[in-house]
Backbone as JSON Lines, residues from 0, in Angstrom:
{"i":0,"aa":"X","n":[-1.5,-12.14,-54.95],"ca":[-0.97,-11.17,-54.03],"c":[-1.46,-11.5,-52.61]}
{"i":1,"aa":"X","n":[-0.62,-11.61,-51.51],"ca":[-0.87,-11.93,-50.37],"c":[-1.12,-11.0,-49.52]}
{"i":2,"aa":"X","n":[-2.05,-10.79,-48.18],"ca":[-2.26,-9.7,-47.68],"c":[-1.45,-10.18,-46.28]}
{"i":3,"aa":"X","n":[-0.65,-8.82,-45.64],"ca":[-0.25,-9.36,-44.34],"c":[-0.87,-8.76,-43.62]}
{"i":4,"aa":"X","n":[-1.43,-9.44,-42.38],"ca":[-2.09,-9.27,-41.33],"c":[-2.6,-9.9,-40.14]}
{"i":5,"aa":"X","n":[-2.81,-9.75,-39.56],"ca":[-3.84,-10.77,-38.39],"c":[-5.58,-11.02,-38.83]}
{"i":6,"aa":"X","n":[-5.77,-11.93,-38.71],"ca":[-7.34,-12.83,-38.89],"c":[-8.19,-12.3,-37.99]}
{"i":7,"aa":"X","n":[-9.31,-12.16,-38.25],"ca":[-10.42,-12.05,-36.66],"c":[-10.22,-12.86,-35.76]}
{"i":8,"aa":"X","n":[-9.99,-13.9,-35.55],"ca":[-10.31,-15.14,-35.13],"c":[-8.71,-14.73,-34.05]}
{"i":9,"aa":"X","n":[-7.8,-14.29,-34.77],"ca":[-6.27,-14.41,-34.0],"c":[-6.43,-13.09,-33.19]}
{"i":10,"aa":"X","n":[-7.12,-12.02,-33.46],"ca":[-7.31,-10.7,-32.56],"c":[-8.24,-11.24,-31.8]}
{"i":11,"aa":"X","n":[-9.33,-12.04,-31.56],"ca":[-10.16,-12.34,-30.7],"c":[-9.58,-13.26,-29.88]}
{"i":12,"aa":"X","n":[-8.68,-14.21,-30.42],"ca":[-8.18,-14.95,-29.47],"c":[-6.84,-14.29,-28.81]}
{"i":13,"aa":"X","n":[-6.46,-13.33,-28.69],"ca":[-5.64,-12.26,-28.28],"c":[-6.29,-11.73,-27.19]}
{"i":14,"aa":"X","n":[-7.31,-11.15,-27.51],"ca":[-7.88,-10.3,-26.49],"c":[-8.61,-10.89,-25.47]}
{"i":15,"aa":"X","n":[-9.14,-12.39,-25.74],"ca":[-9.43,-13.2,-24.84],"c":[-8.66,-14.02,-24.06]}
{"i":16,"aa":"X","n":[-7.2,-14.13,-24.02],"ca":[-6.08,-13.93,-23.44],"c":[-5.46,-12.96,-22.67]}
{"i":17,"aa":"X","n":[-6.11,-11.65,-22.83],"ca":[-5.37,-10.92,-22.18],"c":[-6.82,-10.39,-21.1]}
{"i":18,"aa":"X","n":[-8.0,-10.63,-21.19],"ca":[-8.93,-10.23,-20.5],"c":[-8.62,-11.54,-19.28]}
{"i":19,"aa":"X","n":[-8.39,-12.91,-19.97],"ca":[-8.41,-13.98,-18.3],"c":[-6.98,-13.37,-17.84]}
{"i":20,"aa":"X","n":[-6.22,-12.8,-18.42],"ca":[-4.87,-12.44,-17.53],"c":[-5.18,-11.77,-16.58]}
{"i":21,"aa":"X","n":[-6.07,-10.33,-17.36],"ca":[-6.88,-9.24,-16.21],"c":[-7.92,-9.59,-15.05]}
{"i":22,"aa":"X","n":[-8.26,-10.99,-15.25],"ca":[-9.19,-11.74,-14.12],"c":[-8.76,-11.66,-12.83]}
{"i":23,"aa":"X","n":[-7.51,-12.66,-14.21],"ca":[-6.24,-13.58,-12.74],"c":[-5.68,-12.35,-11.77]}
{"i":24,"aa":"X","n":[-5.01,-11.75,-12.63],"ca":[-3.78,-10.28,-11.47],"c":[-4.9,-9.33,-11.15]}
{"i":25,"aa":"X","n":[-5.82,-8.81,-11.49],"ca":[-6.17,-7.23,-11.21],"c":[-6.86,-7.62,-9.41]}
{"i":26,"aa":"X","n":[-7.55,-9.07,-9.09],"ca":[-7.94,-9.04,-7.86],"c":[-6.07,-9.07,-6.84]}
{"i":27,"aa":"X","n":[-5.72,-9.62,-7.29],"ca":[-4.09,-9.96,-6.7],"c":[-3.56,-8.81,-6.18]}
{"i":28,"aa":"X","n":[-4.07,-8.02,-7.42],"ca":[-2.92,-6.6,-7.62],"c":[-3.99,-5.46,-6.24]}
{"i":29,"aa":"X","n":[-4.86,-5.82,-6.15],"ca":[-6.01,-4.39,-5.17],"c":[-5.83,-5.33,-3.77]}
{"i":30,"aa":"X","n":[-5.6,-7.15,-3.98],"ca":[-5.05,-7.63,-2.7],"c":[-3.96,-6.74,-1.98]}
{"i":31,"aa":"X","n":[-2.81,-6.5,-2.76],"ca":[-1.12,-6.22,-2.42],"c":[-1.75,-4.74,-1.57]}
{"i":32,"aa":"X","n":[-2.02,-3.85,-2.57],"ca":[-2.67,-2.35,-2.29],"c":[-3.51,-2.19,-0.98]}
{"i":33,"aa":"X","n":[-3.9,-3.39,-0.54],"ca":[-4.89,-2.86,0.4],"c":[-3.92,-3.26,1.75]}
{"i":34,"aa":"X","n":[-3.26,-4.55,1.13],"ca":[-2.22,-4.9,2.45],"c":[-0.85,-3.97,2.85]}
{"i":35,"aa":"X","n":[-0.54,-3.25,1.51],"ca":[0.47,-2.12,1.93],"c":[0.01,-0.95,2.19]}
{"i":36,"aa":"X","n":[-1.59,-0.5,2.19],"ca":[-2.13,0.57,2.8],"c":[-2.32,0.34,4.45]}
{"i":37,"aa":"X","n":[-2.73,-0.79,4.96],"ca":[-2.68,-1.22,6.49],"c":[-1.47,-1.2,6.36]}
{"i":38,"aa":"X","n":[-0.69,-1.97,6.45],"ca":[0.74,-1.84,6.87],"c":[1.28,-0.34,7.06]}
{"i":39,"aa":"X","n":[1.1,0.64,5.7],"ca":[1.37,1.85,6.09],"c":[0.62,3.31,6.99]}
{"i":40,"aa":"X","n":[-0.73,2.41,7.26],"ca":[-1.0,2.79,8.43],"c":[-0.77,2.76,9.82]}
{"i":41,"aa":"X","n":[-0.49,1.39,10.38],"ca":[0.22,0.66,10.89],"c":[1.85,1.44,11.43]}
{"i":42,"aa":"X","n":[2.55,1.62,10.57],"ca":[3.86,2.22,10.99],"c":[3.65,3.81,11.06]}
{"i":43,"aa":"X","n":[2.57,4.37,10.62],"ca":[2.34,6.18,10.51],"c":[1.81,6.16,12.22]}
{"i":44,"aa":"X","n":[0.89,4.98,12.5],"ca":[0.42,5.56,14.0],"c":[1.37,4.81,14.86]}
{"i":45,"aa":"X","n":[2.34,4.06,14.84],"ca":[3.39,3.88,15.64],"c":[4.52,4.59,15.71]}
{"i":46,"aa":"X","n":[4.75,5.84,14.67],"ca":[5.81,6.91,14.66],"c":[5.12,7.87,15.32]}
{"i":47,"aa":"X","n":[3.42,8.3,15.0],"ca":[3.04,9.14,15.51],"c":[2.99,8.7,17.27]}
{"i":48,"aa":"X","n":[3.0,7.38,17.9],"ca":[3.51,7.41,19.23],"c":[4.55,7.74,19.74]}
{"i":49,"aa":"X","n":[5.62,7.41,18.93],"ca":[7.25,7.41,18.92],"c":[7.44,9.07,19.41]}
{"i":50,"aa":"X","n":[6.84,9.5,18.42],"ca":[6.81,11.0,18.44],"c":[6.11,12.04,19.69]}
{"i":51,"aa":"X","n":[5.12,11.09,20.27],"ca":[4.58,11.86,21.48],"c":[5.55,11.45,22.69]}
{"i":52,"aa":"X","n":[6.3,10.41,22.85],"ca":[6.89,9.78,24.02],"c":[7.92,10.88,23.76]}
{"i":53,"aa":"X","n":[8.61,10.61,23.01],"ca":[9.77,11.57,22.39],"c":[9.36,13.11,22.72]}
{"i":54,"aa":"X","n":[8.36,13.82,22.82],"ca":[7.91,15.01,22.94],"c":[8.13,15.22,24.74]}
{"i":55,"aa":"X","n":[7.13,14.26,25.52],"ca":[7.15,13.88,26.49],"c":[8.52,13.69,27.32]}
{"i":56,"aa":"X","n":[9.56,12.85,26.97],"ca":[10.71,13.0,27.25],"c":[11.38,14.36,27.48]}
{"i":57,"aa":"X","n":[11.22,14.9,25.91],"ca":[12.17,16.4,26.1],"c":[11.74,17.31,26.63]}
{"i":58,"aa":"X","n":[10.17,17.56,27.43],"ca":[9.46,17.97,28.09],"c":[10.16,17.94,29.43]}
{"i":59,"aa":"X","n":[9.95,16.77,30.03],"ca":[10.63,16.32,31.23],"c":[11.64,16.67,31.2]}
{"i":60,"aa":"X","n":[12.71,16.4,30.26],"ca":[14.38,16.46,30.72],"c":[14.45,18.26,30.84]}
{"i":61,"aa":"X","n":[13.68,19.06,30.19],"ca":[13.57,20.48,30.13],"c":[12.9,20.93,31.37]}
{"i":62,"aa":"X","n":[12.46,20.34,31.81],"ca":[11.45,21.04,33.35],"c":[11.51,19.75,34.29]}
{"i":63,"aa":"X","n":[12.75,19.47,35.36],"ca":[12.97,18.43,35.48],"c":[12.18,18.48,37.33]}
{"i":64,"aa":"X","n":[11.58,19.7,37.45],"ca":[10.44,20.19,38.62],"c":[9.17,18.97,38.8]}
{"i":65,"aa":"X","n":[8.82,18.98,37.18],"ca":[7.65,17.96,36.86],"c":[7.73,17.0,37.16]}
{"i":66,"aa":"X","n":[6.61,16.54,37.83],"ca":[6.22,15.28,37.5],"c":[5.46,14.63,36.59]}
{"i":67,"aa":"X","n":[5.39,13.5,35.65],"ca":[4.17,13.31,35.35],"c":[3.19,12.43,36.04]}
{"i":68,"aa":"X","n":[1.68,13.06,35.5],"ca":[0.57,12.49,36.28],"c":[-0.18,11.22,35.91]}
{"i":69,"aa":"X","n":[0.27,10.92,34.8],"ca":[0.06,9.34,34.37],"c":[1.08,8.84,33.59]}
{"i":70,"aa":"X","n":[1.21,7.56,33.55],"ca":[1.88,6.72,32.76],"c":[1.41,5.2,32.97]}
């Protein structure tokens, strides 16, 4: 009678396959994450300028008395 299954030897060499996989990608993968967290910092404080000029503008065009005192 034959038993079906996997060997020690074939689960160990499984899991020692899938731990160098986790070597290789998991630094790769916190690379990507850290470069699309700058990046999306990056475009949050260039809207948040967008957004003060833009404020600034409709300021002016609304009180067209003003001047402004820097630029």
């Amino acid at each position: 009678m034959k038993k079906k299954g996997f060997t020690l030897i074939e689960l160990l060499a499984v899991l020692v396959v899938l731990a160098i996989l986790a070597l290789i990608t998991i630094p790769l993968v916190i690379g990507i994450i850290k470069n699309a967290r700058e990046k999306s910092n990056e475009r949050s404080i260039e809207a948040y300028g967008r957004a003060v000029e833009n404020a600034v503008g409709v300021y002016l065009l609304n009180n067209p008395n003003e001047q402004p005192t820097t630029r």
